[in-house]
C-alpha positions in Angstrom: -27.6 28.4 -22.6 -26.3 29.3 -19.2 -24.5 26.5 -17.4 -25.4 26.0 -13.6 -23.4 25.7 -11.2 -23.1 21.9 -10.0 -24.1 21.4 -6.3 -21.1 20.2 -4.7 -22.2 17.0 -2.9 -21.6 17.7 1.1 -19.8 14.2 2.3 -18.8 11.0 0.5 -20.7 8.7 2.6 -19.4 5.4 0.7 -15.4 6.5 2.0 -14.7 5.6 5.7 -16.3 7.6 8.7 -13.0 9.0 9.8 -11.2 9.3 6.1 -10.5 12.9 5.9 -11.2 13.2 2.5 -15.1 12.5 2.8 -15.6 16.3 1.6 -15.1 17.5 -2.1 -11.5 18.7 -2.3 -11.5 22.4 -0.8 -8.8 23.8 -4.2 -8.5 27.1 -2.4 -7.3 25.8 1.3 -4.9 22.9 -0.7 -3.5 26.0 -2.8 -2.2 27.6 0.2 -0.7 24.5 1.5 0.9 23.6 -1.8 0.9 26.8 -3.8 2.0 25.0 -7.2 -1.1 23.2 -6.9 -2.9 26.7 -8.0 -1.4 26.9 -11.9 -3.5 23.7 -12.2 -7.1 24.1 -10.9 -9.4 24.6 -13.7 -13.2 25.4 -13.6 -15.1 22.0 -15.1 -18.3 21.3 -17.0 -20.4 22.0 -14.0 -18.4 25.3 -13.0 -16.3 24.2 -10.0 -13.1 24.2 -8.9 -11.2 20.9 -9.9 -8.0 19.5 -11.9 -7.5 18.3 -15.1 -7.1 13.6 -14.0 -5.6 13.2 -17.0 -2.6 15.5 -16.6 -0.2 13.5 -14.1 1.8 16.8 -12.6 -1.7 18.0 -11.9 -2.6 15.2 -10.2 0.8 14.7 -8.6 0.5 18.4 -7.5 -3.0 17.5 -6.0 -1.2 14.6 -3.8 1.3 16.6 -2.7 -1.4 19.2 -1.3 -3.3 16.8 0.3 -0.2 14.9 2.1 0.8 18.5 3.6 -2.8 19.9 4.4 -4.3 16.4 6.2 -0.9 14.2 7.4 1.3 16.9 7.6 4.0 15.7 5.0 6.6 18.6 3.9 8.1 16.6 0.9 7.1 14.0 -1.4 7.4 13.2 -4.5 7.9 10.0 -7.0 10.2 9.1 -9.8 8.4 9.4 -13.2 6.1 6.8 -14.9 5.7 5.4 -10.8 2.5 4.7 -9.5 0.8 8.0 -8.2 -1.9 6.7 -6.1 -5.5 8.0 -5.4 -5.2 9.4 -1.4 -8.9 9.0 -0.9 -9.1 5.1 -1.3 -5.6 4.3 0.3 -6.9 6.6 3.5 -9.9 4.1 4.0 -7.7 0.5 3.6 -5.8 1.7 6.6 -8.9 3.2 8.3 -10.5 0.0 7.7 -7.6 -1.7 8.8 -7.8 0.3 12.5 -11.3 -1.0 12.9 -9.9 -4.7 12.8 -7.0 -4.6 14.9 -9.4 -2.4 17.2 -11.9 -5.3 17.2 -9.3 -7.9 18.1 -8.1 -6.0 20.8 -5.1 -4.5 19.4 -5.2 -1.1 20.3 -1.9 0.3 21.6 -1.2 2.5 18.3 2.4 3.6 18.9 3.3 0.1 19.4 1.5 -1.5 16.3 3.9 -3.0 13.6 2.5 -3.0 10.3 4.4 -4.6 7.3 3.5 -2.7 3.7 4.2 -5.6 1.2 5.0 -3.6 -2.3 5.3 -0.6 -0.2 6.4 1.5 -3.9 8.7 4.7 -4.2 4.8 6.5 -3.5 5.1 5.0 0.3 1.3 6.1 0.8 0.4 3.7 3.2 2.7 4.0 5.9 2.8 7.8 5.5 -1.3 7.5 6.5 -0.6 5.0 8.8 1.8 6.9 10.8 0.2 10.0 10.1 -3.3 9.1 11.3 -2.3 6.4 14.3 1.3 6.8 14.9 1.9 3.3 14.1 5.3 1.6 13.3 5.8 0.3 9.8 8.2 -2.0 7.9 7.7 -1.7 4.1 9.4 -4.2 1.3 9.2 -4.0 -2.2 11.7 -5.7 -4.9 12.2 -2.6 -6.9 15.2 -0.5 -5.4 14.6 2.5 -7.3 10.9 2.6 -5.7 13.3 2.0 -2.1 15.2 4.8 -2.7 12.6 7.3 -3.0 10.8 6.0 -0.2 13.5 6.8 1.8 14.1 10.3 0.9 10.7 10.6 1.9 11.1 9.4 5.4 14.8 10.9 5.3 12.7 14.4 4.5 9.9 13.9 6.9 10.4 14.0 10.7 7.1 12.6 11.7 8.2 9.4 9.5 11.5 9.2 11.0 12.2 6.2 13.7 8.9 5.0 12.4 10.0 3.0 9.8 12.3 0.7 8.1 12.3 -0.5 4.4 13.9 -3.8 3.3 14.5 -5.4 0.2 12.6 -8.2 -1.0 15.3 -9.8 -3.4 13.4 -12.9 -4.8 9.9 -11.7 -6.7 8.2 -15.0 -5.8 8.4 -14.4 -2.4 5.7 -12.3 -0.5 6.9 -12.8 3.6 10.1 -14.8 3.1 13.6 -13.3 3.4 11.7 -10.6 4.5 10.1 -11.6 7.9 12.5 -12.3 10.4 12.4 -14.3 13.0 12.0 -12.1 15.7 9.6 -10.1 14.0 6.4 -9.2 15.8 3.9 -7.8 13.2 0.4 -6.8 14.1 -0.7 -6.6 10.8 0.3 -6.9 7.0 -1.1 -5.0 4.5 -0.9 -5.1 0.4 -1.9 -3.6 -2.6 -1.3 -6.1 -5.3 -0.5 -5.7 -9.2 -3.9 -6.2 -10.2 -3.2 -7.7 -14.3 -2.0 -10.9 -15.4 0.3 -8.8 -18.2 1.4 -5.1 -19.8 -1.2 -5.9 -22.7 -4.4 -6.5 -19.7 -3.0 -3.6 -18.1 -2.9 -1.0 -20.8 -6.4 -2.9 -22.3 -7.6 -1.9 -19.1 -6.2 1.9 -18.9 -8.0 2.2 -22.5 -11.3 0.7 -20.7 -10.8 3.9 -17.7 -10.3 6.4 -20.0 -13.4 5.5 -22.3 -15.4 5.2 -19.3 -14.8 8.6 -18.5 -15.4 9.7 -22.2 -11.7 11.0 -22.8 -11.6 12.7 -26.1 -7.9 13.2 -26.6 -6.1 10.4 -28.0 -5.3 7.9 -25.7 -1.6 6.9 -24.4 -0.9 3.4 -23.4 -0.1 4.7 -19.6 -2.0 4.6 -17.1 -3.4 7.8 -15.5 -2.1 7.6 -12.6 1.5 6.2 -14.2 2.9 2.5 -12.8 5.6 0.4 -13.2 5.4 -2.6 -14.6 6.1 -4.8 -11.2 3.2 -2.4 -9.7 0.6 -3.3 -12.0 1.1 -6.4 -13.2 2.5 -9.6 -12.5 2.3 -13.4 -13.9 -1.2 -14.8 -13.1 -2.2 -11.4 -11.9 -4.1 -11.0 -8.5 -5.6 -14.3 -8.4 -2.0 -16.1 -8.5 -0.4 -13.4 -6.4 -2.8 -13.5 -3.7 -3.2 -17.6 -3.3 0.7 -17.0 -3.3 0.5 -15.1 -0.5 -2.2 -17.1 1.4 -0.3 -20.2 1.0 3.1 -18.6 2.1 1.5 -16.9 5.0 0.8 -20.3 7.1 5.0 -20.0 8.0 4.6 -16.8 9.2 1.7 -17.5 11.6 3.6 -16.7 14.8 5.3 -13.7 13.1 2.3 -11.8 12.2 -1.0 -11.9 13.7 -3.5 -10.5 10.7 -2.5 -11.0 6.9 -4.5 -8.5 4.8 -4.8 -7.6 1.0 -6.7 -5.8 -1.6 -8.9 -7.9 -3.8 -10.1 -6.1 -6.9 -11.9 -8.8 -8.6 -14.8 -9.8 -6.2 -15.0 -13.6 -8.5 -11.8 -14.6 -7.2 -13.1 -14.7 -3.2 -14.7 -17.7 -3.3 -11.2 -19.4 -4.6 -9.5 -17.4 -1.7 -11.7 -18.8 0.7 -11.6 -22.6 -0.2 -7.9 -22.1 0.1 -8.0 -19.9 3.3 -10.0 -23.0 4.8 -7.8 -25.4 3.6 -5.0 -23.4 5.1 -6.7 -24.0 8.2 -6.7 -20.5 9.2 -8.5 -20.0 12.5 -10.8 -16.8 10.9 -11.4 -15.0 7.7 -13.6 -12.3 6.9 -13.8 -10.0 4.1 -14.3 -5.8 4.3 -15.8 -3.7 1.6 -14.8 -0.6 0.6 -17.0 1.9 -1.6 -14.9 4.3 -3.6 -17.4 6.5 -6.1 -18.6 3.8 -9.0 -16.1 1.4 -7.9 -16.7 -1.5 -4.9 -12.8 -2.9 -3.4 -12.6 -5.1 -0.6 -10.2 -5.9 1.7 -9.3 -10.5 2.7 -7.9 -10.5 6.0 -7.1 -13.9 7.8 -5.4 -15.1 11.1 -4.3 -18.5 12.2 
């Protein structure tokens, strides 16, 4: 029987307005900006152009096409078995993100500070940041190898350059402390947390992905798109890590105007929001985010 051709669906309506990647991926125009990207297009089940997700240098090859063709980044790249992040969905947190500091009347974009907590050796969010709004952006993380390589990306990138400063976050329990100075004026904070309370959740819930998405080669326990174990997990996973965050936040209320994070697990927001209120925080909303079968949101509050 003669396979059809899939219809290509025209726009991502879910993804952000202004989130560039709204369109299916165009294989031919990424090829030309990253030509290595070509040895790994394939034709799938319903005879288009894609890559194989379960092959990380494909996917890694696909990043590096997107980063030149959309935000005009010449080199990146990421140590092995690091978190190689989906563009798509980090595009719409800081599209999302430019719709509330627009809404508050924060609008001057080459003079917005944004702080990236966990800002990885990927440095995805400040590269869209800077890319899309020319904003300023100071990223921690406690992992100096994930440092390192997010300075040779800046170091290789002159839009990123005098744009951004890294800093070390030396005490894991900390999300703003030693990290936040004093004189710090931050317009926002942004954060991806480790999702899983431990390595076993995690690769239980890698096994999960790849039998959702009927895999039929035999499974590693890794995720697809790679992670150390700092980025995907952490004691008491989100929940902990976030009510960490919202707690330590109140001492950094004159430092930082909007605190913002992802929240996978929509059961937790009712726990975030008792503690927001008890926080006294002066407002707290929540954003959603569609990403194909999967709902995110974004907590953002301000005292």
């Amino acid at each position: 029987m003669q396979i059809k051709k899939h219809q290509k669906t025209s726009e991502k309506t879910q993804l952000h307005p202004r989130n560039k990647h709204r369109g299916s991926y165009d294989f031919k125009l990424l090829a030309i900006s990253y030509p290595t990207l070509e040895q790994y297009i394939i034709i799938n089940k319903y005879q288009n152009e894609s890559i194989d997700f379960f092959n990380p240098e494909a996917v890694k090859a696909l990043n590096k096409a997107l980063l030149k063709q959309y935000y005009k980044i010449d080199y990146w790249d990421i140590p092995d078995n690091y978190l190689c992040p989906p563009i798509p969905g980090r595009a719409d947190y800081i599209h999302n993100i430019a719709d509330l500091l627009n809404d508050s009347n924060i609008t001057n974009n080459n003079q917005i500070k944004c702080l990236d907590i966990g800002t990885g050796a990927n440095f995805i969010y400040p590269i869209i940041g800077i890319a899309e709004y020319n904003w300023n952006f100071v990223g921690s993380d406690i992992d100096i190898a994930s440092l390192k390589s997010a300075q040779k990306i800046i170091d290789s990138n002159t839009i990123l350059q005098n744009k951004t400063e890294l800093r070390l976050q030396e005490n894991s329990l900390n999300m703003f402390r030693s990290v936040v100075k004093e004189t710090d004026m931050i317009d926002v904070s942004i954060c991806n947390p480790p999702f899983h309370a431990s390595a076993k959740e995690a690769q239980a819930a890698n096994l999960k992905k790849l039998n959702n998405l009927k895999n039929t080669r035999n499974a590693r326990l890794e995720l697809n798109f790679g992670g150390k174990s700092n980025e995907l997990w952490c004691e008491g996973g989100e929940e902990q890590f976030i009510k960490k965050m919202i707690v330590e936040s109140k001492d950094f209320a004159r430092n930082i105007r909007w605190f913002t994070t992802l929240v996978s697990k929509s059961a937790y927001l009712d726990t975030f929001y008792h503690l927001l209120e008890k926080q006294k925080v002066r407002e707290y909303k929540t954003i959603e985010m569609g990403q194909g079968n999967k709902i995110s949101r974004i907590i953002a509050w301000t005292y």
